[in-house]
C-alpha positions as CSV (number, residue, x, y, z in Angstrom):
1,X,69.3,83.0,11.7
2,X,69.3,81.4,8.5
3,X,70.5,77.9,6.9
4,X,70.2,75.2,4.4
5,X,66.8,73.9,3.5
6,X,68.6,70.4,4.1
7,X,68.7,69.0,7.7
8,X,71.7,67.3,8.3
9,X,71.8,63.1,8.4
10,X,71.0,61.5,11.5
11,X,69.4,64.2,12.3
12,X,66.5,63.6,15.0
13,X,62.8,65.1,12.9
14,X,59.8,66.0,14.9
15,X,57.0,68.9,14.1
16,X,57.8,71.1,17.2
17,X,60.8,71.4,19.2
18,X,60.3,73.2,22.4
19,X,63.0,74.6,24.3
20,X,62.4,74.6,28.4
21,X,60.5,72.1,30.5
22,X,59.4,74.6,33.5
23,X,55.6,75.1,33.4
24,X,55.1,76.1,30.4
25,X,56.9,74.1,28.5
26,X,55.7,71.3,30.2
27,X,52.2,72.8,29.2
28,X,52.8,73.3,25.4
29,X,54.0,69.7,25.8
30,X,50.7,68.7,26.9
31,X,48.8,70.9,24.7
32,X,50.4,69.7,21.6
33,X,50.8,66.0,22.8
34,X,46.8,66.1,23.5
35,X,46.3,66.9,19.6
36,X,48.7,64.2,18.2
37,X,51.3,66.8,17.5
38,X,54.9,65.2,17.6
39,X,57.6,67.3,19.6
40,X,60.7,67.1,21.1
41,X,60.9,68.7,24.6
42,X,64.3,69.7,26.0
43,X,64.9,70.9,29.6
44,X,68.9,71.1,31.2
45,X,67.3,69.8,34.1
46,X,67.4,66.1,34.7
47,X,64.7,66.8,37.9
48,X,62.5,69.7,38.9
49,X,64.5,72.0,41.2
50,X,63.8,71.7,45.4
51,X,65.9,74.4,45.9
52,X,63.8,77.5,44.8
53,X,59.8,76.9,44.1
54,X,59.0,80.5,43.2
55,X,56.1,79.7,41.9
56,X,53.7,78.9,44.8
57,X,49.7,79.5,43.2
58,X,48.2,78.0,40.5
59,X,45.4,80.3,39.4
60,X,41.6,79.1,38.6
61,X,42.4,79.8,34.5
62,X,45.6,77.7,34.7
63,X,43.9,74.5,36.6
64,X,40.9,75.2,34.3
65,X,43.5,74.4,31.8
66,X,45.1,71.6,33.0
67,X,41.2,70.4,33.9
68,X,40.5,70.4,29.3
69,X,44.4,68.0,29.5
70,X,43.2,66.1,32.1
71,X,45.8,67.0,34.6
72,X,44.3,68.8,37.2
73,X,43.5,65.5,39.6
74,X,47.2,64.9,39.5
75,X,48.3,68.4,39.8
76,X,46.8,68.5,42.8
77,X,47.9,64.6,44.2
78,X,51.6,65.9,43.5
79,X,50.9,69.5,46.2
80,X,52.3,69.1,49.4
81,X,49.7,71.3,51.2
82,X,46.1,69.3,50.8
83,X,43.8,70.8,48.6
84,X,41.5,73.4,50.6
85,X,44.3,73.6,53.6
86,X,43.9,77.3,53.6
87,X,42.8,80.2,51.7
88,X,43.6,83.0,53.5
89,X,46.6,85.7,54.0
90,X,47.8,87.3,57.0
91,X,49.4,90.3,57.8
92,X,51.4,90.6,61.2
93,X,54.4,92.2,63.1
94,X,56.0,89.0,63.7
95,X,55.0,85.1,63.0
96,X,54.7,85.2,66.6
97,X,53.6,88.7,67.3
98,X,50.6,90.7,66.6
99,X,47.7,90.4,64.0
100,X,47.2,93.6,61.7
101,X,44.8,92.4,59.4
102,X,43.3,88.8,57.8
103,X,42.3,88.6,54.1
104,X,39.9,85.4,53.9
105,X,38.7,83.4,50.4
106,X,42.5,84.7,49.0
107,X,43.1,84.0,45.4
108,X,40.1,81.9,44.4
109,X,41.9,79.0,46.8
110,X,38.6,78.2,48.5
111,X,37.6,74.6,47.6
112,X,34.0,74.6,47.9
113,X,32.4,74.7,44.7
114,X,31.5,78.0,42.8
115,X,29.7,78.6,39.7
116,X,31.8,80.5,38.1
117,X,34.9,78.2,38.3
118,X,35.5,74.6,36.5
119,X,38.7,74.6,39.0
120,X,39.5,76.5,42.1
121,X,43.3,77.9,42.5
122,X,46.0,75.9,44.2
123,X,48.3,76.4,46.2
124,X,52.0,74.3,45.2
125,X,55.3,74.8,44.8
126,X,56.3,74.7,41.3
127,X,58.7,71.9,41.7
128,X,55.7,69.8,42.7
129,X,53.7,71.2,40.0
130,X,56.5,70.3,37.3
131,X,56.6,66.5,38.6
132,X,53.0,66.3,38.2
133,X,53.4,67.8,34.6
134,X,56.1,65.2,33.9
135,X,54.7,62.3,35.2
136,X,51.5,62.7,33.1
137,X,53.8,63.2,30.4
138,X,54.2,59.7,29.7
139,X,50.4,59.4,28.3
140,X,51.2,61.5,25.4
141,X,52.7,58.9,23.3
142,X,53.3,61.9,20.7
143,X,56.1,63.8,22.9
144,X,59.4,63.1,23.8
145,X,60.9,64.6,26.8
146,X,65.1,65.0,26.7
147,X,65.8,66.2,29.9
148,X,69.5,67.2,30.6
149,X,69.4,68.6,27.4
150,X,70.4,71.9,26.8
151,X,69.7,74.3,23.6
152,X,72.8,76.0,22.5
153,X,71.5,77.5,19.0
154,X,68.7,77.5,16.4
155,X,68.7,77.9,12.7
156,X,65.4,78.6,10.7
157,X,64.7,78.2,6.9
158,X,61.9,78.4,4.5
159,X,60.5,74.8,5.8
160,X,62.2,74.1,9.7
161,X,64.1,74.9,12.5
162,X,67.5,73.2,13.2
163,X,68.2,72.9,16.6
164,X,71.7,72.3,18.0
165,X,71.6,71.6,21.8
166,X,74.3,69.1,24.5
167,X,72.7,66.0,26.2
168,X,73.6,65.5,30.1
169,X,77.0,64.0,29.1
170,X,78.1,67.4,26.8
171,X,77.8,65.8,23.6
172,X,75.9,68.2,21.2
173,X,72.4,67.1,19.7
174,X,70.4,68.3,16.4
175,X,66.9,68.1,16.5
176,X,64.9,69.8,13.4
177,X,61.3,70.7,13.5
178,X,58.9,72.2,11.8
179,X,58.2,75.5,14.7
180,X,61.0,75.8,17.7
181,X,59.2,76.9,20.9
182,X,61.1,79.1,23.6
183,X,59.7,78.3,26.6
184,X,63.7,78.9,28.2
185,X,63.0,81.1,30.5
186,X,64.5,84.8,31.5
187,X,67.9,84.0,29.4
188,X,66.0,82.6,26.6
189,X,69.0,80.9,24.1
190,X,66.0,81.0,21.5
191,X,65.3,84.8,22.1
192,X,69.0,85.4,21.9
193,X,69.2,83.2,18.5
194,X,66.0,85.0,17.4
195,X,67.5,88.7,18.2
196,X,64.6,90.1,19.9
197,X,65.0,92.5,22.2
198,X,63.0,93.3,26.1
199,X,61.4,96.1,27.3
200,X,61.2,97.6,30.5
201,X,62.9,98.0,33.2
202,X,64.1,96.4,36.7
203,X,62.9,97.2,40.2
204,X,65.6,99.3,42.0
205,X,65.5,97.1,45.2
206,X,67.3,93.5,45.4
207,X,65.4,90.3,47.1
208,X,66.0,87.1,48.1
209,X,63.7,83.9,48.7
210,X,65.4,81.3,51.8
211,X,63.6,77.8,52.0
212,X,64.6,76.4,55.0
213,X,63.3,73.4,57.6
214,X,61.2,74.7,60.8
215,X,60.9,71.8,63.3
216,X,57.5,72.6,65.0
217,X,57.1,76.1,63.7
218,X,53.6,75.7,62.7
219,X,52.9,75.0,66.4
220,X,54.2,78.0,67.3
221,X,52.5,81.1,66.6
222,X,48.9,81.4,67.0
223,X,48.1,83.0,63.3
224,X,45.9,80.7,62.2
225,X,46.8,78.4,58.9
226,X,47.3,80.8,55.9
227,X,49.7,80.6,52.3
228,X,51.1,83.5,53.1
229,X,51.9,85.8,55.9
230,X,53.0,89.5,55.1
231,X,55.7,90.5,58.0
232,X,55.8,94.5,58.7
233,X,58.8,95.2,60.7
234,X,61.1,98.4,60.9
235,X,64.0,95.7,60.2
236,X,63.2,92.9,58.0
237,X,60.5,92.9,55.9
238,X,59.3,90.4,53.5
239,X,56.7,87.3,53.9
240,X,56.7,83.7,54.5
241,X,54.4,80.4,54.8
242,X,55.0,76.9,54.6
243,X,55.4,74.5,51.5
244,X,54.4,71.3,53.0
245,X,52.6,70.0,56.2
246,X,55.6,69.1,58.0
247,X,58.6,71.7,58.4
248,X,59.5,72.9,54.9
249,X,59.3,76.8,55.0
250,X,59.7,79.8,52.6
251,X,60.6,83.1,53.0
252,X,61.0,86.5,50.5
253,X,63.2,89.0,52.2
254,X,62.3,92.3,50.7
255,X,65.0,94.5,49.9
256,X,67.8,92.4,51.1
257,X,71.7,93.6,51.2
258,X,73.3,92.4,48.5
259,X,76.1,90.4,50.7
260,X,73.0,88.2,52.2
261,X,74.4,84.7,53.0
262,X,73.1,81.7,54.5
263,X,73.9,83.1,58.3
264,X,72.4,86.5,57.2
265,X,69.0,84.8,55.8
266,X,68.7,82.9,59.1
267,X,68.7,85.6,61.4
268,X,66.3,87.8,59.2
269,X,64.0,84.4,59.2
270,X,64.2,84.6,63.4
271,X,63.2,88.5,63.3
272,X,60.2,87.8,60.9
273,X,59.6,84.9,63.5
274,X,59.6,87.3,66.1
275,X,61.6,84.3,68.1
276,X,65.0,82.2,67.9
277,X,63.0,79.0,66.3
278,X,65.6,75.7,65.0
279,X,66.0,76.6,61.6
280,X,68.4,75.0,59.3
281,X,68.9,77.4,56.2
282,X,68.3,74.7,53.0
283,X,68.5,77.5,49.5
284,X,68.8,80.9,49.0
285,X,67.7,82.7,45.4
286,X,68.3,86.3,45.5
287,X,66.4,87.8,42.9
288,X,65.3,91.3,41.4
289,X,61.7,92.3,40.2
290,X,61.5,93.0,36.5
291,X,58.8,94.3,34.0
292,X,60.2,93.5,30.7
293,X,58.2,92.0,27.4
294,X,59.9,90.9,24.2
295,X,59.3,93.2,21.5
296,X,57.6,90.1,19.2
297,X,56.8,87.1,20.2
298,X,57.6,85.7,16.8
299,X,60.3,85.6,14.3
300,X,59.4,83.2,11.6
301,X,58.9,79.8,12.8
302,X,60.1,80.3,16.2
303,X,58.3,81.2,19.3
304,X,58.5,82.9,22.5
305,X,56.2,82.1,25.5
306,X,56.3,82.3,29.2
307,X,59.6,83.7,31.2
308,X,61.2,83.9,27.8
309,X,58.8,86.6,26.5
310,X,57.6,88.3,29.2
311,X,59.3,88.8,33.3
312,X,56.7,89.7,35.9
313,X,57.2,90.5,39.3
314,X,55.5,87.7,41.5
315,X,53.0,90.3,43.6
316,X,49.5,89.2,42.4
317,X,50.5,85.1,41.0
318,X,50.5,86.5,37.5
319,X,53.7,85.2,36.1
320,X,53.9,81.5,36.1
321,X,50.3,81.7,35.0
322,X,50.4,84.1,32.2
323,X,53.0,81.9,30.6
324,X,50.6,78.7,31.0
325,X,48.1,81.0,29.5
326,X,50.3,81.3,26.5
327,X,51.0,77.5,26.0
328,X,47.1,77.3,26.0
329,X,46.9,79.6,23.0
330,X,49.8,78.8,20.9
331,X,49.5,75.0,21.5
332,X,45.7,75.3,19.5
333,X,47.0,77.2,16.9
334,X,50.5,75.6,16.1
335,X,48.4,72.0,15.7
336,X,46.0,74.2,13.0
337,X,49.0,74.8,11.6
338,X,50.4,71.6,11.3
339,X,47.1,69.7,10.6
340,X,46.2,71.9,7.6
341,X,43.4,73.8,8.8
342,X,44.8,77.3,10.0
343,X,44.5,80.8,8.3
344,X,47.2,82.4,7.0
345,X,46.7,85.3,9.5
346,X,46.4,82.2,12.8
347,X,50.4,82.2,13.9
348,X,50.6,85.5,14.0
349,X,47.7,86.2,15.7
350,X,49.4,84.5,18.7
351,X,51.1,87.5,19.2
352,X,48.4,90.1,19.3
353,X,46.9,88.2,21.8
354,X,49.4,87.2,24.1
355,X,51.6,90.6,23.9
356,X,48.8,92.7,25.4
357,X,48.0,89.7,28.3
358,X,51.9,90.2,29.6
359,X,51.8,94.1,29.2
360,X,48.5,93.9,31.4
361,X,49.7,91.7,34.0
362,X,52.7,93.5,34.2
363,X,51.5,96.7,35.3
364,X,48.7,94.8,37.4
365,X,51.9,93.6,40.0
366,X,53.6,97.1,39.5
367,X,50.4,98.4,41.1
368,X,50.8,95.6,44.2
369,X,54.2,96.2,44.2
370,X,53.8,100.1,45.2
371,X,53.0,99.1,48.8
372,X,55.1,96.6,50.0
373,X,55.6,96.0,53.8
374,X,58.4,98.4,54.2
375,X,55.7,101.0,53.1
376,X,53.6,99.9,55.8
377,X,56.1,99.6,58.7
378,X,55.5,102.3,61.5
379,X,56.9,103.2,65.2
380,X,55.2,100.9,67.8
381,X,53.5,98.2,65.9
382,X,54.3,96.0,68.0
383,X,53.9,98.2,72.0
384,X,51.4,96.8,74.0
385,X,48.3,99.4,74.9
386,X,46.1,101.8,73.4
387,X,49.1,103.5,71.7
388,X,50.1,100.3,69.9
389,X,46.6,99.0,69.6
390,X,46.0,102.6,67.3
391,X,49.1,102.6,65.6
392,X,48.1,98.9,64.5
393,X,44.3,99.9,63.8
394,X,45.6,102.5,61.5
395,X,48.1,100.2,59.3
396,X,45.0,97.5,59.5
397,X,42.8,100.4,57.3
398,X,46.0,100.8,54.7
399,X,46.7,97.0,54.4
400,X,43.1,97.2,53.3
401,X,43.3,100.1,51.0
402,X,46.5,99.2,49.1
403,X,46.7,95.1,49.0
404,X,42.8,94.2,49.1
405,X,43.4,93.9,45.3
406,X,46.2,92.0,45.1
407,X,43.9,89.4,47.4
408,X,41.4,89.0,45.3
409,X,42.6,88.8,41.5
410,X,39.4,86.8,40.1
411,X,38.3,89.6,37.9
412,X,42.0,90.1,35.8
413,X,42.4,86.2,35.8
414,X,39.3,85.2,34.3
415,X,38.1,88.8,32.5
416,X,41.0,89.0,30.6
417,X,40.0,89.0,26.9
418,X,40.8,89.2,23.4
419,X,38.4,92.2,22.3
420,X,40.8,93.5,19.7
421,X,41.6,90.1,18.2
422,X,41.6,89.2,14.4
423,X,39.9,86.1,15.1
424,X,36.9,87.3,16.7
425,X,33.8,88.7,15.6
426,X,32.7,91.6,17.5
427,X,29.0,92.4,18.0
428,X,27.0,94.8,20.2
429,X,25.9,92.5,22.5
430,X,25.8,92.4,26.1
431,X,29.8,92.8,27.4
432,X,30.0,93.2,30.9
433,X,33.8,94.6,31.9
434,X,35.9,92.3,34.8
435,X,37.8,95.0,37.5
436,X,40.8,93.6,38.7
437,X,38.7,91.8,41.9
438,X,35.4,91.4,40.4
439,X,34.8,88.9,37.7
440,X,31.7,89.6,35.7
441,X,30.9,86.7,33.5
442,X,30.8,87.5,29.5
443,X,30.6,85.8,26.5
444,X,31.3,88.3,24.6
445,X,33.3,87.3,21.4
446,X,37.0,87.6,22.7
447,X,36.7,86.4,26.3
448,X,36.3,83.3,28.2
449,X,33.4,81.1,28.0
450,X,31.6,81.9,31.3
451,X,31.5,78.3,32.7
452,X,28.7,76.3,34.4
453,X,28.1,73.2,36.0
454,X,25.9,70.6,34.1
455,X,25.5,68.6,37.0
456,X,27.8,68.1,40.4
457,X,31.3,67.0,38.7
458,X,30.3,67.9,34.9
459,X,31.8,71.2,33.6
460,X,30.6,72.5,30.9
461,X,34.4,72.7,29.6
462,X,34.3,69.3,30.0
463,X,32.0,69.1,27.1
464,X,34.1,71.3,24.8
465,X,35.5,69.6,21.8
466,X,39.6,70.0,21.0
467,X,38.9,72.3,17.5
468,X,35.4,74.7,17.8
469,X,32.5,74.1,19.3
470,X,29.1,75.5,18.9
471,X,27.3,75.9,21.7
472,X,23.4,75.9,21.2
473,X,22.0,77.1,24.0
474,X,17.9,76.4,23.7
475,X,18.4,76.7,20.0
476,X,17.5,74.6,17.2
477,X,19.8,72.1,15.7
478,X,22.6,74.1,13.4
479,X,24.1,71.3,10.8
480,X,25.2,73.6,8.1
481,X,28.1,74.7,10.8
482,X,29.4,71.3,10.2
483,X,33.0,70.6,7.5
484,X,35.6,68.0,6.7
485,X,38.7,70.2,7.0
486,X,37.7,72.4,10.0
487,X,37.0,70.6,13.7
488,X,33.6,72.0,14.9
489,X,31.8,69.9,17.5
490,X,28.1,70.9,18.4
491,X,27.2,70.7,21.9
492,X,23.1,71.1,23.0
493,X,22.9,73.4,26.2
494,X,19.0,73.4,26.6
495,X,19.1,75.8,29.0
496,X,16.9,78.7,28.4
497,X,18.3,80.9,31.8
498,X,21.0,81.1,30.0
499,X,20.3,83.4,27.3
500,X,21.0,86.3,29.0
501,X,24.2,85.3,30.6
502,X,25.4,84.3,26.8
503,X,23.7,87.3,25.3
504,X,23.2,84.7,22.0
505,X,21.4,81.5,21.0
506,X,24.7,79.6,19.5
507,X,27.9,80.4,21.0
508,X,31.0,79.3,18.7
509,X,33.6,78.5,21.3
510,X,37.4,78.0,20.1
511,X,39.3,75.4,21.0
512,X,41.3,77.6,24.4
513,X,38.0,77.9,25.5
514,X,37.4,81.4,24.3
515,X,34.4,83.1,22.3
516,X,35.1,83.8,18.8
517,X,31.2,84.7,18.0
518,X,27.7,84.8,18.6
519,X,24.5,85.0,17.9
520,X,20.4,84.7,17.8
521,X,20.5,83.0,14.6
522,X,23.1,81.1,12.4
523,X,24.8,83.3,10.4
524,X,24.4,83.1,6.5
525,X,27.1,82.0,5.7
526,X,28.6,79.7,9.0
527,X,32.2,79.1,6.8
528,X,32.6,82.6,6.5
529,X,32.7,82.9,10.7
530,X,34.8,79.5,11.1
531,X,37.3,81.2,8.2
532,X,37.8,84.1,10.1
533,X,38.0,82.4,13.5
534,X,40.7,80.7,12.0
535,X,42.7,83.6,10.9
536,X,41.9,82.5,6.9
537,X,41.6,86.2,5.1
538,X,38.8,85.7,2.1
């Protein structure tokens, strides 16, 4: 994947070309655009698909996210559920039939305030959440988005990549910059250019997700309103829940034959109805759970992030979100790069960080994906009596036991850190440890800044700057952290109850919004913490 030095003439020139405008792309865009960093952005797409949202949740550390890139407000004005419409799961024999169990406060949905969070999850499609990334495009005056533009090949030398890619008309397109992005999803052209290999494997069993229009279904059963409900039949298994406040529905059939068609799909949607409801079949996506991470997520000055490095199965929300996780931390870094002020070590360090994150996730939704509700079907669910009524009590105590987790993901989405991590200073301060449900707030050099509210709509996120910041929490005044070539704001948190939650004086924050080191008292020599932060090797 080698070429001349010398781009070819009318060639287009940017700094970053990014390949794939889904969510993550669309985030890098945004990330990179918020820094002044020129790219090019091209997705084959001309719109967001409506045919197959499979992304349905935006986590707390995604909206958090979009929150720093001032997004979030229109993320949320593009979701066609309102914000707070429900934040609970169901599982039942039927849409219409019985009640085996009710999870409540679901995936950090809830949107009454919390301490802990400078965003609450939400629930959208991800076509919805891709228009509201586009729109707010169009304030980074930095980015240019090409969309019907497909990447066909990539060629990297000492100083660029050459892209070569065809426009919605097929006439082919060059575009050089100095890093090329894949954010191109499970058939990554830039992995395939790149020759890195996945690892893992496949789920044995074949899916498929049906959106389809539901005239008055809502009305219908008696569930209560919830984003997902969790059918458990002997037949069809799978679960379902609307996209929109009017009739739009979805539906993933679990282990489906692979012949399914359109008439197939609509009669396993009127068995997890439990009745013969309208419904008009509008897309069907078969699809197949994998658990496969690219070997590297680099190759010189190319990139992988999102679907393109890493394929999660959906059970848990981890996958769309992992890869806006990755935007988040190679956006920071590739503008370091670009603007003079990284390491040596900072690129790679990408990487190391990421790599881990995906393998994490990963076996976090093999775990969900143990008990699905064809594990949980059993004779006379749905009888009426004290037979049925035991048989129902019993599968009740296992939908606890095996999916309570999967509920309640607060702990993996926001205690996920970078402990090993060449750009943070460990200490032996306090470091509590997040379980998969329980988020324990640490500042402990490698994880997230445990957030607070400064007052009723001021985050203290808000008040982090776009390189490093120094938090000084109750501490005096520490000038000699200030430099010309390395951003460092310093931010006064005159809050003395906070000391033990921080386990340090000053915090130095970096710019994703993670700890990179603390302490009681300024080091002795502050350059030699920003170097390292920074991935710059003395």
């Amino acid at each position: 994947m080698t070429g001349s030095t010398e781009p070819p003439a009318g060639v287009e020139t940017t700094e970053v070309v990014i390949a794939g405008g889904g969510p993550v792309g669309l985030t890098l865009a945004h990330e990179l655009g918020a820094r002044g960093i020129d790219c090019v952005l091209l997705e084959p797409r001309p719109e967001p698909s409506l045919a197959s949202p499979r992304c349905k949740q935006m986590n707390p550390r995604s909206m958090e996210i979009f929150r720093r890139l001032g997004i979030a407000d229109a993320v949320r004005e593009h979701a066609r559920l309102p914000f707070g419409w429900s934040d609970s799961a169901v599982f039942c024999t039927s849409l219409t039939g019985h009640q085996l169990e009710r999870f409540d406060g679901v995936f950090a949905l809830s949107d009454i305030q919390r301490t802990e969070l400078a965003e609450p999850a939400l629930w959208s499609a991800q076509n919805h959440v891709e228009s509201a990334l586009r729109d707010t495009l169009t304030r980074r005056e930095t980015v240019s988005a090409r969309w019907g533009w497909t990447l066909t090949g990539a060629e990297q030398d000492a100083t660029g990549v050459t892209a070569t890619a065809t426009d919605e008309t097929g006439r082919e397109r060059v575009v050089r910059g100095r890093y090329l992005v894949g954010a191109d999803g499970a058939r990554s052209a830039v992995r395939r250019a790149c020759g890195i290999p996945l690892t893992g494997r496949s789920h044995e069993i074949r899916n498929v997700q049906v959106i389809f229009d539901a005239p008055g279904l809502s009305a219908r059963h008696d569930l209560g309103r919830a984003v997902q409900y969790w059918v458990v039949d002997p037949e069809v298994n799978g679960l379902m829940g609307t996209l929109d406040t009017e009739d739009l529905w979805w539906a993933i059939i679990i282990n489906a034959p692979a012949d399914a068609d359109a008439a197939w799909c609509e009669r396993a949607v009127h068995r997890m109805i439990g009745a013969e409801a309208p419904v008009t079949v509008r897309a069907t996506d078969p699809w197949t759970a994998r658990m496969l991470v690219a070997d590297h997520y680099r190759a010189g000055r190319c990139f992988l992030a999102g679907d393109a490095a890493h394929q999660n199965p959906p059970w848990g929300g981890f996958g769309a979100n992992t890869g806006i996780g990755d935007a988040a931390d190679l956006g920071w870094k590739l503008a370091a790069a670009l603007r003079g002020w990284a390491g040596s070590e900072l690129l790679d360090s990408y990487e190391i960080e990421r790599r881990p994150i995906a393998q994490r996730a990963i076996a976090e939704a093999e775990r969900n994906m143990r008990v699905l509700t064809g594990e949980l079907a059993a004779p006379g669910l749905d009888d009426d009596g004290p037979d049925g009524r035991a048989v129902r009590a019993k599968t009740a105590e296992l939908i606890r036991q095996a999916k309570t987790a999967e509920m309640y993901t607060l702990g993996f989405v926001l205690g996920t850190a970078y402990p090993g991590s060449p750009l943070v200073v460990p200490d032996d301060g306090p470091a509590p440890v997040s379980p998969g449900s329980d988020y324990r707030p640490s500042a402990a050099p490698g994880n997230r800044l445990p957030h607070q509210w400064l007052d009723r709509n001021r985050s203290l996120q808000d008040e982090l700057g776009p390189g490093f910041t120094l938090l000084e929490v109750a501490a005096p005044p520490a000038p000699e952290w200030e430099t010309a070539d390395v951003p460092v704001k310093r931010f006064r948190l005159n809050r003395p109850d906070l000391h033990g939650l921080y386990g340090a004086r000053y915090v130095l924050v970096r710019p994703d919004g993670y700890v990179a080191w603390r302490g009681d008292t300024t080091p002795g020599d502050p350059r030699a913490v920003l170097d390292h932060a920074r991935g710059h090797r003395r």
